[in-house]
C-alpha beads as a LAMMPS data file, in Angstrom:
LAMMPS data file: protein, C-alpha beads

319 atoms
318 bonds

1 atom types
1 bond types

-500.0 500.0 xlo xhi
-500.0 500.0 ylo yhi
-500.0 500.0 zlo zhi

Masses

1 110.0

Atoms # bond

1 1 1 -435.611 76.927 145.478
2 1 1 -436.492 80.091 144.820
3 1 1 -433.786 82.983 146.813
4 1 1 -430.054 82.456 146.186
5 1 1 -427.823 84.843 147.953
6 1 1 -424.496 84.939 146.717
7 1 1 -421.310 85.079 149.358
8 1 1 -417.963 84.172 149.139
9 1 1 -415.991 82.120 151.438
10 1 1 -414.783 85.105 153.930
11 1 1 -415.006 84.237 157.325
12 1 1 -418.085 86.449 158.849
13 1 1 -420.087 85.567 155.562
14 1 1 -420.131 81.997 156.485
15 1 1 -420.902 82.410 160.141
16 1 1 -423.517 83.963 158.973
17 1 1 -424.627 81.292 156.879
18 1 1 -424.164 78.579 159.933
19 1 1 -426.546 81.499 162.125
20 1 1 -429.007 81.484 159.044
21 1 1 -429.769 77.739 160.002
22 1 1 -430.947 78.687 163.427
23 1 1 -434.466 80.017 161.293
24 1 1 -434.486 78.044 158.153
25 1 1 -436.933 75.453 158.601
26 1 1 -438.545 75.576 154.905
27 1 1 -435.823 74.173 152.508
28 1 1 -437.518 74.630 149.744
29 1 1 -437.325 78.464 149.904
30 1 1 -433.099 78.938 149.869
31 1 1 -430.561 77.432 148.145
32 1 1 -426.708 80.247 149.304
33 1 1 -423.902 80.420 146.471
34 1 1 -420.466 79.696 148.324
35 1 1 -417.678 80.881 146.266
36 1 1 -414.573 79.924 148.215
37 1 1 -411.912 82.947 148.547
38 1 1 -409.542 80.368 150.438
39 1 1 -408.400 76.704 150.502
40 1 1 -410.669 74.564 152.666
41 1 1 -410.400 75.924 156.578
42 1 1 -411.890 75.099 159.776
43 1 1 -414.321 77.708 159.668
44 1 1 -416.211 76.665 155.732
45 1 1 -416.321 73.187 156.528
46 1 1 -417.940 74.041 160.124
47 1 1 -420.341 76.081 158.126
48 1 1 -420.611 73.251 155.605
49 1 1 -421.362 70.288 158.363
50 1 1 -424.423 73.113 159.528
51 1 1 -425.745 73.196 156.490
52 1 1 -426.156 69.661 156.033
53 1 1 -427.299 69.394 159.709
54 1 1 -430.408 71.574 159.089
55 1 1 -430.906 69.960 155.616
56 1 1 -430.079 73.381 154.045
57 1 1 -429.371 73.225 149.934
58 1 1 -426.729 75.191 148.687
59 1 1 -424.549 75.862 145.800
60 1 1 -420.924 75.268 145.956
61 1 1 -418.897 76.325 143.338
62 1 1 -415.987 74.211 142.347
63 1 1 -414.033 76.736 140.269
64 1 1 -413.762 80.126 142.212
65 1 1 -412.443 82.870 140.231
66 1 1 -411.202 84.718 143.734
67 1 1 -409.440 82.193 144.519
68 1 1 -406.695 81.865 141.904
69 1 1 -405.127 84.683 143.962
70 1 1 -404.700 82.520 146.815
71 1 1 -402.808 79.376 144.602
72 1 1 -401.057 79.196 141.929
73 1 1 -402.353 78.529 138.712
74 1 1 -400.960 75.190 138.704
75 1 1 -402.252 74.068 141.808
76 1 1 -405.735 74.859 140.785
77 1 1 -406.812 71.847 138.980
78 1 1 -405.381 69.723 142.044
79 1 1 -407.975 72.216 144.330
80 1 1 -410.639 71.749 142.316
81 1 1 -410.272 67.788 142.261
82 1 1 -409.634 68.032 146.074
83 1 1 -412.851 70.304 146.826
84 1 1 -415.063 67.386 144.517
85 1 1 -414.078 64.545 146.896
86 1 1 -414.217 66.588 150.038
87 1 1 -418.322 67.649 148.519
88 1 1 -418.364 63.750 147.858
89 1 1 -420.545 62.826 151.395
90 1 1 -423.033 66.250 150.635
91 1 1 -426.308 64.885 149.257
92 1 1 -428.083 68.503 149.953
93 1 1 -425.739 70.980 147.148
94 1 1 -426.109 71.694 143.870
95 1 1 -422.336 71.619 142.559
96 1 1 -421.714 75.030 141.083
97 1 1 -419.439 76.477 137.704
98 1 1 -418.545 80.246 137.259
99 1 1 -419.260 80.530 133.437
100 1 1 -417.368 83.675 131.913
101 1 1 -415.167 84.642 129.102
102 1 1 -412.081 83.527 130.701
103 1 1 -412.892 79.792 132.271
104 1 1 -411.951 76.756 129.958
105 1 1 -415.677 75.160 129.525
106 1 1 -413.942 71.247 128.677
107 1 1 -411.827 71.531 131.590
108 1 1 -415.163 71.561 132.956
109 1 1 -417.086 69.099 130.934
110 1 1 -413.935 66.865 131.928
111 1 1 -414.393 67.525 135.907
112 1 1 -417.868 66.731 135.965
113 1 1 -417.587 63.525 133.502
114 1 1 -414.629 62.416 135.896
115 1 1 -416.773 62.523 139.081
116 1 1 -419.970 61.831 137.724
117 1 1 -421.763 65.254 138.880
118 1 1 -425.371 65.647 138.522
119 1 1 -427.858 68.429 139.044
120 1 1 -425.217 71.258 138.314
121 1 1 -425.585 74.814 139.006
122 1 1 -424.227 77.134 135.968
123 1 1 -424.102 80.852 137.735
124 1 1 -423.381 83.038 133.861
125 1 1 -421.790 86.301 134.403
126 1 1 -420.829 86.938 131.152
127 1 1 -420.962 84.761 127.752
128 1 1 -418.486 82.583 127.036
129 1 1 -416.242 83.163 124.894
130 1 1 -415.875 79.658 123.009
131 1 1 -420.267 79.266 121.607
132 1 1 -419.335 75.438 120.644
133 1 1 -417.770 74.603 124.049
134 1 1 -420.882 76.032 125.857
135 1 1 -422.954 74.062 123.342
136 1 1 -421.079 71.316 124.129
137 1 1 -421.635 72.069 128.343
138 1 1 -425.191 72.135 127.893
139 1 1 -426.129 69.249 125.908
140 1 1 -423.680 66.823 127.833
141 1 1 -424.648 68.209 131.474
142 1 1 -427.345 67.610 134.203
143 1 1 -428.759 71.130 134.550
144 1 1 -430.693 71.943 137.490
145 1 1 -430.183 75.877 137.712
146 1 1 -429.031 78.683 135.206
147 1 1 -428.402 81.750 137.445
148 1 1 -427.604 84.612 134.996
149 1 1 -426.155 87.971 135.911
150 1 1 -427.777 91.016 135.348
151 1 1 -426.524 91.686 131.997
152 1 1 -428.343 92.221 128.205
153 1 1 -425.664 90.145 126.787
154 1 1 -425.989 87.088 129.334
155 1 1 -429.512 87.519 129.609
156 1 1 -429.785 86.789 125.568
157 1 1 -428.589 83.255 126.383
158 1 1 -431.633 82.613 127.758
159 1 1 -433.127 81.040 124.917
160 1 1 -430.138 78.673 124.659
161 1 1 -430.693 77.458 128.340
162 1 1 -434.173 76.652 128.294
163 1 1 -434.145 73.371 126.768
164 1 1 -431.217 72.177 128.630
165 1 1 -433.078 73.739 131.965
166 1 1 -435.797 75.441 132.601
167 1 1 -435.341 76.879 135.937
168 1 1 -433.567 80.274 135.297
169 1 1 -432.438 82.464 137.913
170 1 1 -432.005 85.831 138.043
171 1 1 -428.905 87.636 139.732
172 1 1 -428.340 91.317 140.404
173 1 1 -425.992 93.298 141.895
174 1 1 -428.495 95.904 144.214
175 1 1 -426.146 97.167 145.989
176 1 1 -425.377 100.805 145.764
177 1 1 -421.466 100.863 146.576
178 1 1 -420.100 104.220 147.245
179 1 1 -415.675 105.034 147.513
180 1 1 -416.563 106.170 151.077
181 1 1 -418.235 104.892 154.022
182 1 1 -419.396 108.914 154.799
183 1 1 -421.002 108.776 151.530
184 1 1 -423.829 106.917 152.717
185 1 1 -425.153 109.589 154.859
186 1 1 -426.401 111.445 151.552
187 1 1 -428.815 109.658 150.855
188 1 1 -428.812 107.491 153.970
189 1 1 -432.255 105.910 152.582
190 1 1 -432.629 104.186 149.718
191 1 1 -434.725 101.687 146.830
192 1 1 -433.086 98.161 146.957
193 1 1 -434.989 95.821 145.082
194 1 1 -438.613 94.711 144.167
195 1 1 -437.071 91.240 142.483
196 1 1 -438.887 89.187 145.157
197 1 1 -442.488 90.531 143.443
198 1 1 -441.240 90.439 139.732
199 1 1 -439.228 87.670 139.808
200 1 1 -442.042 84.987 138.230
201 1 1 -443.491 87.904 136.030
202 1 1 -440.489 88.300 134.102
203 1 1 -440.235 84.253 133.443
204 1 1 -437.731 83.415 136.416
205 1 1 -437.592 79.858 138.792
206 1 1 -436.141 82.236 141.576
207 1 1 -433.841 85.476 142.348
208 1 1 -430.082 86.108 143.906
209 1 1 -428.149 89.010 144.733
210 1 1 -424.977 89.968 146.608
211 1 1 -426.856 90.839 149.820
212 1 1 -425.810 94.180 151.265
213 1 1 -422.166 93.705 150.172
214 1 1 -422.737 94.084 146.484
215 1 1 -420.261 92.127 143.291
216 1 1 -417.026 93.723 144.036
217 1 1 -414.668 91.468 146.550
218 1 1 -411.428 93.028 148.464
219 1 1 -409.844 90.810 151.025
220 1 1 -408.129 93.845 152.127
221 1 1 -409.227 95.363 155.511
222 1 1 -408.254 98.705 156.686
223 1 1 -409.865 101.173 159.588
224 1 1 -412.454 102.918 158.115
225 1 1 -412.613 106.792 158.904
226 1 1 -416.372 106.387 159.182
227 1 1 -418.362 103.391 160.246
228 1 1 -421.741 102.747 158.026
229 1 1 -423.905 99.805 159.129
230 1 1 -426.611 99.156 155.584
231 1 1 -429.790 97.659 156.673
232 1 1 -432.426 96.027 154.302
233 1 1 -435.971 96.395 154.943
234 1 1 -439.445 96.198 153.548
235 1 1 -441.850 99.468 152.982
236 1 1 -445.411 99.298 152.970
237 1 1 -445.608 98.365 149.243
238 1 1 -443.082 95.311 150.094
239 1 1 -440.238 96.205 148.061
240 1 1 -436.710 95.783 149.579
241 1 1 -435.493 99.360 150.706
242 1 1 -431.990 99.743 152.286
243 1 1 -430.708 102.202 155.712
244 1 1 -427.537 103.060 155.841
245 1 1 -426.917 104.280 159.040
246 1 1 -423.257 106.274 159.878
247 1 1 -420.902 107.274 162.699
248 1 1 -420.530 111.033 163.364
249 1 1 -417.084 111.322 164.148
250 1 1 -415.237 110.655 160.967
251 1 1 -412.363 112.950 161.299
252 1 1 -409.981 110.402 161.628
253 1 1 -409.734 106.564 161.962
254 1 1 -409.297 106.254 165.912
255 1 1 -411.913 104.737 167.807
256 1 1 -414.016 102.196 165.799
257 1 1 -416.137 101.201 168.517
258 1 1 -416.887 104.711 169.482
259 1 1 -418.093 104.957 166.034
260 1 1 -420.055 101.586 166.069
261 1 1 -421.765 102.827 168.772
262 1 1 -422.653 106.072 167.374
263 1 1 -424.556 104.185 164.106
264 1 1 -425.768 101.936 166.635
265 1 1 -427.827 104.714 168.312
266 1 1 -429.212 105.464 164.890
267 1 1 -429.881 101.817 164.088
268 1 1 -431.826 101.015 166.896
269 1 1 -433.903 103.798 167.080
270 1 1 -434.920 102.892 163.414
271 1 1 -435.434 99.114 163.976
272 1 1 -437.583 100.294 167.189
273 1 1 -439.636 102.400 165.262
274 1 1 -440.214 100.239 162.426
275 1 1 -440.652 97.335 164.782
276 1 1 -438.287 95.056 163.181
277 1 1 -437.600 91.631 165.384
278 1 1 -435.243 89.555 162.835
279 1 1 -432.828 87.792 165.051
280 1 1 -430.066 90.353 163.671
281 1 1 -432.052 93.203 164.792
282 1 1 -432.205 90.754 168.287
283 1 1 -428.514 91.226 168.326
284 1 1 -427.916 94.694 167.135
285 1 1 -430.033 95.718 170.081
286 1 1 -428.141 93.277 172.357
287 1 1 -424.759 94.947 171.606
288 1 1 -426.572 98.752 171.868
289 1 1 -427.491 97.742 175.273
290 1 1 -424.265 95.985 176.705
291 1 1 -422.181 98.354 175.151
292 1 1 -419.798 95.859 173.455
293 1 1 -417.679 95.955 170.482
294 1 1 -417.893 92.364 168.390
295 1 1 -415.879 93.604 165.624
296 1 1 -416.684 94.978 162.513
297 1 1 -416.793 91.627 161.047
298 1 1 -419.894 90.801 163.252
299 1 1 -421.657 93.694 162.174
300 1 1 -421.353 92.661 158.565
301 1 1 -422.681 89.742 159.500
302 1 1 -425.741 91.457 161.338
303 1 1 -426.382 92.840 157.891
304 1 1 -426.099 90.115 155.645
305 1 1 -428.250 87.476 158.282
306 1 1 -430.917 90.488 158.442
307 1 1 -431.040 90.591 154.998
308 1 1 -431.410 87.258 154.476
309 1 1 -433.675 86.587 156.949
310 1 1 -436.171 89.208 155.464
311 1 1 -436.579 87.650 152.116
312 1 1 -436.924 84.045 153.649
313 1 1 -439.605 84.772 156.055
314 1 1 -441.772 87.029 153.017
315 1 1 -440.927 84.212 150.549
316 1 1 -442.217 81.486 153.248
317 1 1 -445.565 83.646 153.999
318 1 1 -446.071 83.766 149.780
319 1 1 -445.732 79.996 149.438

Bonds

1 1 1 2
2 1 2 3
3 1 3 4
4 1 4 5
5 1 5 6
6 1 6 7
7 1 7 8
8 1 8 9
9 1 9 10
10 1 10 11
11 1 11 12
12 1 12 13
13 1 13 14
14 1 14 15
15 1 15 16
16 1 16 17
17 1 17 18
18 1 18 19
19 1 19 20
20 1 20 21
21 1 21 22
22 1 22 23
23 1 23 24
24 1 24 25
25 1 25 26
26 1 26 27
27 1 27 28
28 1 28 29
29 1 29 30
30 1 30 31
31 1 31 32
32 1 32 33
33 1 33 34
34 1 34 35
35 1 35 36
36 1 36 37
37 1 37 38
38 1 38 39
39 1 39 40
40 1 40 41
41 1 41 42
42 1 42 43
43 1 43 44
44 1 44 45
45 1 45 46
46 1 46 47
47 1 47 48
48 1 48 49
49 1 49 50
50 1 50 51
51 1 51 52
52 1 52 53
53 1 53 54
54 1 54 55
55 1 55 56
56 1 56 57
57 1 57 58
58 1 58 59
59 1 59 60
60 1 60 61
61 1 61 62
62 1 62 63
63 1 63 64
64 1 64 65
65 1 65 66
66 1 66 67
67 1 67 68
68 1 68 69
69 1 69 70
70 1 70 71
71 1 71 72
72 1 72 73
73 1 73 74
74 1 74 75
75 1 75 76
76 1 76 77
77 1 77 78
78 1 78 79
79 1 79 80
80 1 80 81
81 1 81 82
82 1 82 83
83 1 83 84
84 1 84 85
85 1 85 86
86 1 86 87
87 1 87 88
88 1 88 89
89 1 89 90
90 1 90 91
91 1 91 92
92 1 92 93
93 1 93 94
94 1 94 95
95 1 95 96
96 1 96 97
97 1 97 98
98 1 98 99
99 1 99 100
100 1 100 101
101 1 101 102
102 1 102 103
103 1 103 104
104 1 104 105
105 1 105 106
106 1 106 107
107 1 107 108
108 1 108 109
109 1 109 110
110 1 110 111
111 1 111 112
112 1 112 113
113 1 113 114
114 1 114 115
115 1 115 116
116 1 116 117
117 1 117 118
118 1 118 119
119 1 119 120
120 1 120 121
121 1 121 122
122 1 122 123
123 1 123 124
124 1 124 125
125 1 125 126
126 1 126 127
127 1 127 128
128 1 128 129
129 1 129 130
130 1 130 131
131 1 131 132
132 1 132 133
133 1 133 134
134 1 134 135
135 1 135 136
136 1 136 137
137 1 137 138
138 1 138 139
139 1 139 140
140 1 140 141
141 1 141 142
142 1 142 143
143 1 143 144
144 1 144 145
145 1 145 146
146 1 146 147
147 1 147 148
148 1 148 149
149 1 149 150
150 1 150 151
151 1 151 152
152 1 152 153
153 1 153 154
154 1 154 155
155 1 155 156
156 1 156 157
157 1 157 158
158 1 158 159
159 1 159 160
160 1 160 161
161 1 161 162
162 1 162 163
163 1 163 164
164 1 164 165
165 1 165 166
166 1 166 167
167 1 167 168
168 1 168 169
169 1 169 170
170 1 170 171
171 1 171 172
172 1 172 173
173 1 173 174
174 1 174 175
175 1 175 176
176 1 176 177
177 1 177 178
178 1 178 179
179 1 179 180
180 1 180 181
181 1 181 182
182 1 182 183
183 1 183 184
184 1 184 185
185 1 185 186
186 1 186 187
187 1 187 188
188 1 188 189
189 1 189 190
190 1 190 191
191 1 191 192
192 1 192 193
193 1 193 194
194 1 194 195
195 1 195 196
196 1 196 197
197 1 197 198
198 1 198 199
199 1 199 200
200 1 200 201
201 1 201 202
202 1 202 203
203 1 203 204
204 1 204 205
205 1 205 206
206 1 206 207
207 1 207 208
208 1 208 209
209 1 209 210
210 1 210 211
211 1 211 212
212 1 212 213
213 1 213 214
214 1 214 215
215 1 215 216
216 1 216 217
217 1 217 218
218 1 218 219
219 1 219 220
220 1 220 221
221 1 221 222
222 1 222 223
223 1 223 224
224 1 224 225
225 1 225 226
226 1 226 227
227 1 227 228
228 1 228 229
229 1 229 230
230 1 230 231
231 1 231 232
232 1 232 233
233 1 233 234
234 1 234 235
235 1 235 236
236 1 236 237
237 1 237 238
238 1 238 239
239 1 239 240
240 1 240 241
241 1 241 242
242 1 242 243
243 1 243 244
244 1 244 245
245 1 245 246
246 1 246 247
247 1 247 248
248 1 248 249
249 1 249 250
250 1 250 251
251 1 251 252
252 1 252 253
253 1 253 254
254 1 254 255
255 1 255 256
256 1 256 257
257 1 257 258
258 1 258 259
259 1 259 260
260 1 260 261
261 1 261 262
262 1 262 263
263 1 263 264
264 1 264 265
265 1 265 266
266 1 266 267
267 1 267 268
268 1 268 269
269 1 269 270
270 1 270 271
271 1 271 272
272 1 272 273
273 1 273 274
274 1 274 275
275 1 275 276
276 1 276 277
277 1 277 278
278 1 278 279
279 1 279 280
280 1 280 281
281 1 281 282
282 1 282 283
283 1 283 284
284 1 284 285
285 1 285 286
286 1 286 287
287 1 287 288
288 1 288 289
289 1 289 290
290 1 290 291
291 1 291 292
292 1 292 293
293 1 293 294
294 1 294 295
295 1 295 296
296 1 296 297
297 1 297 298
298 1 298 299
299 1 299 300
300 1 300 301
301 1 301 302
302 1 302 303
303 1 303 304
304 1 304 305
305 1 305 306
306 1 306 307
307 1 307 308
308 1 308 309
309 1 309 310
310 1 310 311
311 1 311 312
312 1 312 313
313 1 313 314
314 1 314 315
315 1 315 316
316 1 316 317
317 1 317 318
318 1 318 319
């Protein structure tokens, strides 16, 4: 595997993961990072039958730091045995662990021991705190991926995880968040990421990121005085560059779907003229010309399938 795009469990980022299958044919090429937000509902383990469908690998990880808002603290061990045996009947995942300062790495050794796990996914976002624990993780675990955040101090651990696996992947955070949607209009073009060219150079198995969402989660929504729609795509030298196209009447919060519909005329104008025919764009241009209103929801998900879509299809032409 070689692109691993990180989403949580929120409802429009797993549709979009079920409407990824619809062009994934090479399943060698993506392996998607679930991080559930929420208890197991109708909508993941819809999204989770897809996957396995299509023959799609993914990452599932069993220890979700979002999460531990939803339940209480008790309860958490009890979800995490739960999520194992519902992930029993899933030949095509690698099961996943969030590895920072605060997670206890033997309640971890312990959960894998207890349910035999194999070919784990470690995604690193900061060292852990406890060296001997980690030590301990490594030696007595079946490794398949190391997926380290962009980070000096994680990266330094490098070294350590190259005897216990030596296919090391590379996550970033490319995503230029700004307090306000209106901010996007200065600049409303901007560099993304080259990763998909470097990636090998710089002595990686593969590359993630956060899509066109970026690291930090709310699960708060709220009407947005201005509507900004961020679209990924490649310039003539190939690297990853990212639109951010925005409503014009931002006065106040009424009418969303006037102000869809005003980034929408931007947006399609641009995907026209830079002939752009990823089955987001498909849809994007669909809604323009029916005049509906999915939901800002759906046009997150527009974003994050484009996105996706994009690296898969230059990744596929590479290999």
């Amino acid at each position: 595997m070689i692109y691993f795009p990180y989403l949580r469990g929120k409802q429009y980022e797993l549709i979009a993961l079920r409407d990824m299958c619809e062009f994934t044919t090479n399943n060698l090429i993506l392996s998607p990072i679930i991080e559930p937000v929420k208890k197991f509902s109708t909508t993941l383990s819809k999204t989770l039958s897809c996957l396995k469908e299509h023959g799609v690998n993914f990452n599932f990880i069993f220890n979700p730091q979002e999460l531990k808002g939803e339940i209480q603290s008790k309860d958490y061990d009890q979800y995490m045995v739960d999520a194992m045996e519902v992930m029993d009947g899933y030949g095509n995942y690698q099961p996943a662990f969030l590895i920072n300062e605060h997670v206890n790495i033997p309640s971890i050794i312990n959960s894998i021991n207890t349910h035999q796990l194999r070919n784990i996914s470690l995604i690193i976002t900061q060292p852990p705190n406890n060296e001997n624990d980690f030590n301990q993780l490594l030696r007595s675990t079946s490794i398949s991926y190391a997926i380290l955040q962009d980070d000096s101090s994680v990266r330094r651990l490098s070294r350590k995880l190259r005897p216990a696996c030596n296919k090391l992947i590379f996550l970033a955070d490319r995503f230029n968040l700004k307090a306000r949607n209106v901010e996007y209009e200065n600049p409303d073009d901007e560099f993304f990421s080259d990763d998909h060219l470097f990636y090998e150079d710089e002595g990686y198995s593969g590359f993630s990121d956060y899509l066109t969402i970026g690291n930090s989660y709310t699960d708060s929504g709220f009407l947005p005085y201005a509507v900004a729609i961020h679209l990924t795509y490649f310039d003539e030298g190939k690297n990853l560059r990212v639109h951010h196209f925005v409503s014009d009447s931002n006065d106040d919060n009424s009418d969303v779907p006037g102000k869809v519909s005003e980034a929408l005329v931007k947006l399609v104008s641009f995907i026209n003229n830079q002939n752009m025919h990823t089955i987001a764009c498909e849809q994007f241009r669909t809604i323009f010309q029916t005049g509906s209103y999915p939901g800002l929801g759906s046009i997150k998900k527009l974003s994050m399938l484009n996105h996706i879509e994009l690296i898969y299809k230059y990744l596929t032409e590479q290999k």
